[in-house]
C-alpha positions as CSV (number, residue, x, y, z in Angstrom):
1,X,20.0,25.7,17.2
2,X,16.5,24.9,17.0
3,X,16.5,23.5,13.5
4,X,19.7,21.3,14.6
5,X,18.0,19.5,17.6
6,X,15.2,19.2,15.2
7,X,17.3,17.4,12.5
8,X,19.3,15.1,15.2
9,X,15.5,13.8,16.5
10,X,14.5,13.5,13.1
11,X,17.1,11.4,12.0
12,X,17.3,9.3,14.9
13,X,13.9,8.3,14.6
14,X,14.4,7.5,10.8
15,X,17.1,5.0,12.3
16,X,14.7,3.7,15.0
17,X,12.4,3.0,12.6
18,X,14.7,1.2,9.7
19,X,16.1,-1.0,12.8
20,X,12.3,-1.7,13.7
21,X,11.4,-3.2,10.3
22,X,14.9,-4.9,10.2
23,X,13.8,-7.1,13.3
24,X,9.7,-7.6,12.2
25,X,11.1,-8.8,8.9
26,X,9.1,-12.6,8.3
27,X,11.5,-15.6,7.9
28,X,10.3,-17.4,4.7
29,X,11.5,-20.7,3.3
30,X,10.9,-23.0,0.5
31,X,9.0,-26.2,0.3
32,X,10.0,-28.6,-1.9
33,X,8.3,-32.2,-2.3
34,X,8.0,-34.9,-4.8
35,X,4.1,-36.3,-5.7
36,X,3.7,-40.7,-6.0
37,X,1.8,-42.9,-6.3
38,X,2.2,-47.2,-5.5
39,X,5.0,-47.3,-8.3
40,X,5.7,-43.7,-9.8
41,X,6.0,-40.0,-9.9
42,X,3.2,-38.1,-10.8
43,X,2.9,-35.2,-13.2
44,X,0.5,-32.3,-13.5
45,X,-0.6,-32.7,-10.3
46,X,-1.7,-29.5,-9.1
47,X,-0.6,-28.0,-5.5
48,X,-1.5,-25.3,-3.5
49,X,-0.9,-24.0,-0.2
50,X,-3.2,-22.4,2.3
51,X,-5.8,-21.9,-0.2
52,X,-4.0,-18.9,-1.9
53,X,-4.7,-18.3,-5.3
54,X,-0.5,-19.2,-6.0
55,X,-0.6,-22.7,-7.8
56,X,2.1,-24.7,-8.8
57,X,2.0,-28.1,-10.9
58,X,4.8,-31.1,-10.5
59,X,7.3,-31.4,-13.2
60,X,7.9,-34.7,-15.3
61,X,9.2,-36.0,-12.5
62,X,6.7,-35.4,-9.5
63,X,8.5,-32.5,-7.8
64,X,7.0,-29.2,-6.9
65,X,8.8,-26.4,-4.9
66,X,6.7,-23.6,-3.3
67,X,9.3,-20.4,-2.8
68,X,8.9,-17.5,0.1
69,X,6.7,-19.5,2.2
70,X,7.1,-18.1,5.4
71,X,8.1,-20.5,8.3
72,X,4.9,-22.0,10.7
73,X,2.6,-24.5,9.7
74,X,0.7,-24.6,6.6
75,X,-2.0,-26.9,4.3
76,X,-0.7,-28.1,1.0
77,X,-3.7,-29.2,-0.7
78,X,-3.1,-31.7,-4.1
79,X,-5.4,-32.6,-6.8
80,X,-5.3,-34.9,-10.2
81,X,-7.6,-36.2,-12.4
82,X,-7.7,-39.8,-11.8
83,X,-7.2,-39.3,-8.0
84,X,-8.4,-38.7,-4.7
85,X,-7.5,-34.9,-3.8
86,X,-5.3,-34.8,-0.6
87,X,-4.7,-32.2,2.0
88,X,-1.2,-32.7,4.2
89,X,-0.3,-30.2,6.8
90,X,3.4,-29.4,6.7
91,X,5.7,-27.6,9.4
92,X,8.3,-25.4,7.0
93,X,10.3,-24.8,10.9
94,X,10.9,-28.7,11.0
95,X,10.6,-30.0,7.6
96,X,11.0,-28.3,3.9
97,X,11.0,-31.2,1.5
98,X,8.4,-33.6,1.5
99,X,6.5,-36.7,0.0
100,X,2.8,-37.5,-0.5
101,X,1.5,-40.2,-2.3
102,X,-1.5,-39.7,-4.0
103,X,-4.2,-42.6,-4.2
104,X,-6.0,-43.4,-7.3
105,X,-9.9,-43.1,-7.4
């Protein structure tokens, strides 16, 4: 009898505990955003976001996409060469694809 209470506690709090970590789950979206300048997409330039070591550089075409951000306000910082390094602060709960222009040096 013992070892049967014992089992129906135990396994309850194994459920209690899956349905815990189901709710504190973080939401996490993508950022996508194109790089310009005056009169063209940019390439190579290199983006990061909140400092973190993850780096991602725009395609042939300017655009960048940052995957499993999670959702809240963050600092996209950009950087190229021949221009001025930019930092943009983005909220991924109102926006998730973005713009920047970049200015030459």
């Amino acid at each position: 009898m013992k070892q049967t209470i014992f089992s129906i506690l135990f396994l309850l709090s194994v459920i209690a505990f899956a349905n815990n970590n189901e709710t504190t789950k973080i939401k996490t979206t993508t950022l996508q955003g194109k790089v310009v300048d005056n009169t063209e997409s940019l390439t190579g330039v290199k983006v990061t976001i909140d400092n973190q070591e993850t780096v991602v550089y725009t395609d042939f075409d300017g655009n960048f996409s940052l995957e499993n951000i999670p959702v809240g306000t963050h600092k996209i910082e950009l950087s190229l060469i021949t221009y001025k390094n930019k930092e943009v602060s983005v909220d991924l709960s109102q926006e998730n694809k973005i713009e920047i222009k970049l200015e030459a040096k």
